[in-house]
N, C-alpha and C positions, 0 to 999 in steps of 0.2 A: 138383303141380308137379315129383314128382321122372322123371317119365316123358317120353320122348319121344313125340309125338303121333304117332296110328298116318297119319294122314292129313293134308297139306299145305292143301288148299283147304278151307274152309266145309261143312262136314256137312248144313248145312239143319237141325241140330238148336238146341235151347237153348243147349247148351254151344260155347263160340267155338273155332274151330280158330284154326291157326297161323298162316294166312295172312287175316286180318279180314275181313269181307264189307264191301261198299263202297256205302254210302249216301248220297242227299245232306249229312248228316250231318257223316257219317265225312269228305267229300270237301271240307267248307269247313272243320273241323278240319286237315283233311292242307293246306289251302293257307294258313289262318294260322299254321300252325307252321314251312310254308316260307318262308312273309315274316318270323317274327320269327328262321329260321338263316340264313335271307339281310344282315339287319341286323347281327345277331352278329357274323356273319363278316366284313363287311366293314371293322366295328371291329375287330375281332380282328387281320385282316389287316393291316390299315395302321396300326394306331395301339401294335403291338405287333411290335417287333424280331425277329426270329427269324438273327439271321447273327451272325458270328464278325467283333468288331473290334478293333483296336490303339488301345488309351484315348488313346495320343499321338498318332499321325498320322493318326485317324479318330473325332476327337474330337466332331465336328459330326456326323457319323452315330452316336452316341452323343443326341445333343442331339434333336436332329428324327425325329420319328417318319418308319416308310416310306413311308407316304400322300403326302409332303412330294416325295420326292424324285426322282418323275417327272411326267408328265401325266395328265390324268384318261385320257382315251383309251389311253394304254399300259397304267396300272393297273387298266382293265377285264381285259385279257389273265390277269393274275396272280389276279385275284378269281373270273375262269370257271373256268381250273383250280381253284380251290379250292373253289368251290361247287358242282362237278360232283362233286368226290370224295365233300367233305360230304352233299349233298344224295343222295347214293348210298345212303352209310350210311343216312341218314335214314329214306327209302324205302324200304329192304330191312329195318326195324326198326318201321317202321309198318306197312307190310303181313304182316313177318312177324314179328312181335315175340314169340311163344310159342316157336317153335323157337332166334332170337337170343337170348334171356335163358334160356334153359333149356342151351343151351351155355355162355355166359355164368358161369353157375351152377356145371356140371359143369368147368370152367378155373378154375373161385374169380376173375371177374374181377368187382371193383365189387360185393363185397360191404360194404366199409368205407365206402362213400359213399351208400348205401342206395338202392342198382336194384333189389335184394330186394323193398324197401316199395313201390318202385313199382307193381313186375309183380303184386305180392302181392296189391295195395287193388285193382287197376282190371283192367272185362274188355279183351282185345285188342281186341274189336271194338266197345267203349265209345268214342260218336263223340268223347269226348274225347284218347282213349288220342293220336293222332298229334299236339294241341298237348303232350299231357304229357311226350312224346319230346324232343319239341324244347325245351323250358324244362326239361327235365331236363339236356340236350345241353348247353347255354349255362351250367349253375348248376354241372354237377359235370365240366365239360373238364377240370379243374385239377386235379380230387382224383382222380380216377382214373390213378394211373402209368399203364399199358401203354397208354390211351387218349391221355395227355397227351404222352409219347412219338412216337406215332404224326404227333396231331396236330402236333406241334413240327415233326417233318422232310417233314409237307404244305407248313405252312406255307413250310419256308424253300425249296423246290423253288418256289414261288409264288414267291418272290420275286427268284430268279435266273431263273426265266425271264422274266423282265422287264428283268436285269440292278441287281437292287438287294442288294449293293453294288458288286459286278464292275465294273458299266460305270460306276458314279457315281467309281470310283478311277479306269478307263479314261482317262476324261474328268476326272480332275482332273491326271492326266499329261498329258494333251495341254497344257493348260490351262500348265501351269508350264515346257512346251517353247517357248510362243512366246514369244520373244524382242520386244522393245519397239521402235519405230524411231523416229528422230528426228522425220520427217516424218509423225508421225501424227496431228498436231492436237492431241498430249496436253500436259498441262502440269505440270510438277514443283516441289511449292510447296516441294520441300526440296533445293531443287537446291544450295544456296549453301551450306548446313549439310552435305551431304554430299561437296560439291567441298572444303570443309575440312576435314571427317575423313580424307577418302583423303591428302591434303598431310602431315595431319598424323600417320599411321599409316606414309608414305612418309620423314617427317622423322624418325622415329624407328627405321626401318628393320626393320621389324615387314610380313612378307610373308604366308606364309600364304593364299593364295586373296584376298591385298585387293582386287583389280580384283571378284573375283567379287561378293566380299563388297556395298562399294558397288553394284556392280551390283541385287540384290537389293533394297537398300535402297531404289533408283532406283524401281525396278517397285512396292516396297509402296507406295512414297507417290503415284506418279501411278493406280495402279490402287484404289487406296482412296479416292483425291479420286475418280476418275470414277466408283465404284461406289457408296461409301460418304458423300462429300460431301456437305454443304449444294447444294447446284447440282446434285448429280447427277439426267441425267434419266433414266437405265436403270440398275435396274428400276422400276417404278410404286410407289407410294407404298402400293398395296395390298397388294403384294410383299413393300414393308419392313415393315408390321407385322403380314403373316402369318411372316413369318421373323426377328422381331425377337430370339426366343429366342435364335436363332444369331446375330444381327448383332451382339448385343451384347455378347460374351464375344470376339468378334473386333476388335469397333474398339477395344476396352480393352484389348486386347493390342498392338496395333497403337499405341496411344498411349502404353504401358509401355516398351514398343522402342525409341520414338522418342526419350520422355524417358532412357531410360539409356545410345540414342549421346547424346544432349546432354550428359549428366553425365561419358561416356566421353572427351569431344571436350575438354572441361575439362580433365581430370586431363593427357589426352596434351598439351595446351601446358604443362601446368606442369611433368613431364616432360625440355621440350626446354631444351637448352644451348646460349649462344651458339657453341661449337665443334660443337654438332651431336652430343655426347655423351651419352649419360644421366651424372647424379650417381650414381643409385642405380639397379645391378642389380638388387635383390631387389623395386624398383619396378616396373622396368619389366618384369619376370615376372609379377608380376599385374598388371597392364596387358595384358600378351598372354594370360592365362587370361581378364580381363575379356572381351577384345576374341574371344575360344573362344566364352565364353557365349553371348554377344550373337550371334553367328553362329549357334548354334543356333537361338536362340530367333528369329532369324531369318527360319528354314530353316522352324519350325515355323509360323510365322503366316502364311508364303508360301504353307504348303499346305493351312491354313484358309481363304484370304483367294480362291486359286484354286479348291476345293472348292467352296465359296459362290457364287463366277462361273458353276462349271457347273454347280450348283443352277440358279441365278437362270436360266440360259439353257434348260434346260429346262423351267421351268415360265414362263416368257416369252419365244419363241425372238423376238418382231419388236421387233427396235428403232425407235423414233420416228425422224421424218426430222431433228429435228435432233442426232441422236447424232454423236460424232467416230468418225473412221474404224477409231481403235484398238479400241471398242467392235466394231466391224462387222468386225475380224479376227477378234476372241475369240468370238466368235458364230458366223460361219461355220464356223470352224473345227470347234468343238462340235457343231453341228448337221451337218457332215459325217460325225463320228466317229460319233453318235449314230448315225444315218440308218445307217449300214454295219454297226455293233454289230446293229442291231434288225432287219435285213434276213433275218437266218438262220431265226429263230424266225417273224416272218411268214410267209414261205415257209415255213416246215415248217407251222403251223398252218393255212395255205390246204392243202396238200397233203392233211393229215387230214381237211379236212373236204370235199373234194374226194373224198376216199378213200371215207366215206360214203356222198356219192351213185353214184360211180362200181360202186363193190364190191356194193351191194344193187340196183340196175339190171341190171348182167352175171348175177350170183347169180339174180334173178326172172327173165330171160330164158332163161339155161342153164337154169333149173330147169321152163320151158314146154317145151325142147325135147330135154329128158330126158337132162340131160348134167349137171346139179346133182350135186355128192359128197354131198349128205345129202338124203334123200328120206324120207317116212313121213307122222308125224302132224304135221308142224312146217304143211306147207303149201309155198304155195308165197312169200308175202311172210314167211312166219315162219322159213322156211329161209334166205332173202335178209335179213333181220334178224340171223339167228342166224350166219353167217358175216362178216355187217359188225362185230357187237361182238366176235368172234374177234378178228379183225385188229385191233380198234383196242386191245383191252386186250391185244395183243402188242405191237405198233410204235408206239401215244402215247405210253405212258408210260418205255418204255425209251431211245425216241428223245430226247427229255425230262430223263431222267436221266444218258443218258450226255452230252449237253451241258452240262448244268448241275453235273457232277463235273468235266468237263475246265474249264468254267470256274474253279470256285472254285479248281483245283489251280494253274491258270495266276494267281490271282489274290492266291495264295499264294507267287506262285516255285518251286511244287512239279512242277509240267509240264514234265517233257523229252521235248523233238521227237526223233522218231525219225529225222528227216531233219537236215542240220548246214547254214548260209548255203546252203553252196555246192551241196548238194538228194544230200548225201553218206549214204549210213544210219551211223548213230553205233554204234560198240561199245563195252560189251555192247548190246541194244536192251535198251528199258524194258519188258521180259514184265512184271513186276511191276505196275507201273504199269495196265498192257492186262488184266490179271489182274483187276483191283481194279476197272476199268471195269467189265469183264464181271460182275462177283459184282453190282455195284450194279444194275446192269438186271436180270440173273435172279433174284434171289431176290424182289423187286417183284413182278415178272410173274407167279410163281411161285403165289404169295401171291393173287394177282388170280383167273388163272385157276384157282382153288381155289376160291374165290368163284362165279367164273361157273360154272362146272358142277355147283358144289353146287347153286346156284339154277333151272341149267336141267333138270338131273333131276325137282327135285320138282317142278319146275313139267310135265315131262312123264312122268311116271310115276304123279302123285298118289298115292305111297305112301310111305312111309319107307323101309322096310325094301328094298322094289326100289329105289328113288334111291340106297341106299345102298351095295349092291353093284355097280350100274352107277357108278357116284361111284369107288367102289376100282379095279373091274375097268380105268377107262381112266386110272389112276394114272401108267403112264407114255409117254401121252400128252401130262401136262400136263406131265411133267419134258423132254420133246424140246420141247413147245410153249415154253416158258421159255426153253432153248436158244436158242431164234431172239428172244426179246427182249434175252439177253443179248448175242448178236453184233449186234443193232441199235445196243446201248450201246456198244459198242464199235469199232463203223464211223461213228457221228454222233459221238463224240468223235474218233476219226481223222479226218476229215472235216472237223470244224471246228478242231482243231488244225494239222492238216499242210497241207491243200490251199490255197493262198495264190491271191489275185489273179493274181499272176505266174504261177501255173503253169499246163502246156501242159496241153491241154483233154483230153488222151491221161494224164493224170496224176489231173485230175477224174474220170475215167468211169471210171480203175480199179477203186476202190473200192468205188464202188456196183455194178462188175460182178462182183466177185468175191464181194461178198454176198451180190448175187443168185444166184450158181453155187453158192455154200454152201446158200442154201435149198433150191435144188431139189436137190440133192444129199442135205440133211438130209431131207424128207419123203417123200421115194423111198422112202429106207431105211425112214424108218419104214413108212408104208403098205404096203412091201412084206413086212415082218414081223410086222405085223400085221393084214396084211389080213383072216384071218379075227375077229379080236374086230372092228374098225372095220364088217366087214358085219353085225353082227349088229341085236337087234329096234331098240338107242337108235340107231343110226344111220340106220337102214332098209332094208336091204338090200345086196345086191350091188351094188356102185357104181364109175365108176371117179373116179380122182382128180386127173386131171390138170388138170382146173380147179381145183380150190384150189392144187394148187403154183403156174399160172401167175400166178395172182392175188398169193399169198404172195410171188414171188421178185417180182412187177414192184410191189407195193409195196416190198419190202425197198431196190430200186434207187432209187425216186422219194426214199424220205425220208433216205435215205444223201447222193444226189446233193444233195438240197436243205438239208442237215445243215454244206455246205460254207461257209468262213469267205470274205465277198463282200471284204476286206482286212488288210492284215497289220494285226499288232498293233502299237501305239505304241513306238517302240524306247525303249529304256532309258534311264532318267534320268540326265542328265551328273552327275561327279563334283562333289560341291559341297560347299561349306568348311566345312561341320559335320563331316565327314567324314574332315578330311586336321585336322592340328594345324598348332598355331601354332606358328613354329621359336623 
């Protein structure tokens, strides 16, 4: 085991090579070990947090697992990415499990969790060896740092691009922007308790945001009858007691509130003077720090109580026909926001796989009429193969990442547009910012196609030693190919941050154009600098290349254009009385 195997594929000897020979065997091993990291994962995924939250004002995503907090149909989206990554590993660990653990071995990774004993007891091409992967996979994710690392920020990329928690805050802003209306059908069973707090907060001349204040008040109480109710008929009762966990830490808040304005509304009559005076200043001071609290705690339950609405409305967007209308605002509303949050990633994700078919069609046909950039032993589907997972492990994952950075940063308050309201460019700009996109897509991609050409060497070289000098020799090939992931990071986050509904369509097609003109631009160069390594035996000859740039630069343009935000963001939360003090 301290050697590297001279050869990749199966010997036809006794002794098992690196890459396992495949039997029916070996073949119903390799597909129950993919049903039980299929299972794995999908617990793993949902039922295990992976994002950054504020214990106070995202308390309930705290509470409820991620699985909870969208649709089944949208959390397929978040579990394919993650069982394609997984299921990658997987595969390139079962087919080639003597070269992975003999690396493995020479990095010292997963010696302390005993991969040693694994590889050590059992042959590669033991039809057991691919379940022993996977129940290896599932027992020691945790104990292995640089594994458990890894898989932490799969995960949490899974779950922004779903929009979990980004768009469940998105939508719990909306949520707490609409406003109540008289004529909604609703009903306020505390309407007469809080028409006499505000009197009596008024009678004692104690200001401070009181309209607001009541205000709030107003909305917990009718919005918790119609939600939380005896009588309530949305959501289903099925609803209530999958989300009970969270229903209940809210209505006891919600009832703690209530009873200490009734205890508050007490003290403030006893308080008042028949001239309208306080007796006691040093009273009525803590009466207006009471009257602080209580507004927090206010402030606080508001945006538990709205959080829990766009819960609810996600995972039940139809209200029954006899809901009030105020329901069928709060609903709308969310499902519009929803609907336009989840537009971007659909379209990008049609567009990928779109890309697929379209890239290995062109690729097979150029390559019948001798205009393919890689010709040899690949073939002609193998060449149209081997330039579609080009593409895609350059432009999925960085497109991907640089969305899901511009998200979190925008979900952070940490996102400055480079353009100002009025579509002005702001000074300094945010290089820094564009900096930090890029690094997150290139070193990804980086990492990947390192990967992929280790794998395609040996798989066309059959040797070590050759794979391995052709592996060095196009070294910087994969650092230009990276390049172009990291300015994909960095146009899909431009892209979906700056380009708004409102803007002119001359505004949209910039950016995808000038991406595209950076591709071609970048691969010129290269190919034209290295055109003689690029002709040589791994590539196949004298070739030319301007069908891969065309293909390169009109992807770069599709997933940039389709990368764009379909509406603005939720504007800013109004100023509200937790926030300002009581005079």
């Amino acid at each position: 085991m301290e050697e590297f195997p001279d050869t990749f594929w199966p010997s036809g000897s006794e002794e098992a090579g690196a890459f396992a020979s495949v039997d029916m065997w070996f073949a119903l091993s390799f597909v129950m070990g993919l049903a039980v990291l299929m299972v794995f994962s999908w617990r793993r995924l949902f039922n295990e947090r992976e994002f950054d939250i504020n214990e106070t004002s995202d308390r309930l995503l705290s509470i409820l697992p991620p699985g909870t907090l969208r649709g089944t149909m949208i959390l397929m989206r978040a579990y394919l990415i993650y069982i394609l990554v997984v299921g990658t590993a997987y595969t390139v660990l079962s087919f080639g499990g003597a070269y992975v653990l003999r690396v493995a071995q020479k990095l010292k990774i997963g010696e302390e969790s005993g991969l040693s004993f694994l590889s050590s007891n059992m042959a590669f091409d033991d039809p057991a060896w691919p379940l022993a992967v996977s129940l290896a996979f599932v027992g020691l994710a945790d104990t292995i740092p640089r594994l458990n690392v890894v898989e932490r920020h799969i995960r949490r990329l899974a779950h922004r691009s779903i929009g979990i928690p980004p768009l469940i805050r998105s939508l719990t802003r909306t949520v707490l922007q609409i406003r109540l209306q008289q004529d909604g059908g609703a009903h306020n069973p505390r309407a007469a308790e809080h028409g006499a707090f505000l009197q009596a907060l008024a009678a004692l001349g104690i200001e401070g945001h009181r309209d607001e204040f009541v205000e709030r008040l107003d909305r917990i109480a009718i919005l918790s009858d119609e939600v939380l109710g005896d009588q309530a008929v949305w959501p289903s009762a099925e609803l209530h007691s999958r989300f009970g966990l969270a229903i209940r830490p809210v209505k006891q808040d919600i009832e703690a509130l209530f009873s200490d304005i009734d205890g508050l509304l007490l003290l403030l009559r006893d308080a008042q003077l028949q001239d309208g005076a306080p007796q006691n200043p040093a009273k009525l001071a803590h009466l207006r720090r009471q009257c602080h609290l209580s507004m927090q705690r206010a402030e606080m339950v508001d945006r538990d109580l709205s959080m829990l609405i766009a819960i609810f409305a996600e995972n039940e967007p139809n209200l029954p026909d006899d809901a009030k209308p105020l329901l069928g605002r709060f609903v709308d509303r969310i499902y519009e926001q929803r609907n336009a949050g989840g537009r971007v990633l659909d379209r990008l994700l049609l567009i990928l796989m779109l890309m697929l078919v379209l890239v290995w069609a062109a690729t097979f046909a150029a390559t019948l009429w001798g205009l393919n950039p890689v010709v040899g032993p690949l073939g002609n589907s193998g060449t149209a193969t081997y330039l579609t997972l080009l593409m895609l492990t350059i432009y999925a994952p960085s497109a991907l990442i640089g969305l899901s950075y511009q998200q979190a940063r925008l979900d952070r308050r940490q996102w400055r547009p480079v353009f100002d309201a009025k579509g002005k460019v702001q000074f300094p700009p945010p290089v820094s910012q564009y900096g930090a996109t890029f690094l997150c897509g290139y070193l990804p991609v980086f990492v990947l196609l390192l990967v992929f050409y280790a794998i395609f060497f040996l798989m066309l070289s059959n040797d070590f030693g050759t794979a391995k000098s052709q592996f060095l020799l196009f070294l910087p090939v994969y650092l230009v190919y990276a390049v172009m992931g990291g300015l994909q990071s960095v146009f899909s986050a431009f892209a979906q941050g700056e380009i708004r509904k409102s803007a002119p369509e001359s505004i949209a097609l910039a950016a995808p154009v000038v991406h595209a003109a950076l591709v071609v631009v970048i691969l010129t160069a290269l190919f034209e600098a290295y055109s003689p390594l690029l002709a040589n035996r791994a590539h196949g000859g004298s070739v030319t290349y301007w069908f891969l740039i065309f293909q390169a630069s009109a992807v770069a343009f599709l997933v940039t254009y389709l990368s764009r935000s379909a509406t603005p963001e939720p504007a800013p939360l109004e100023r509200t009385a937790s926030r300002g003090q009581m005079p």
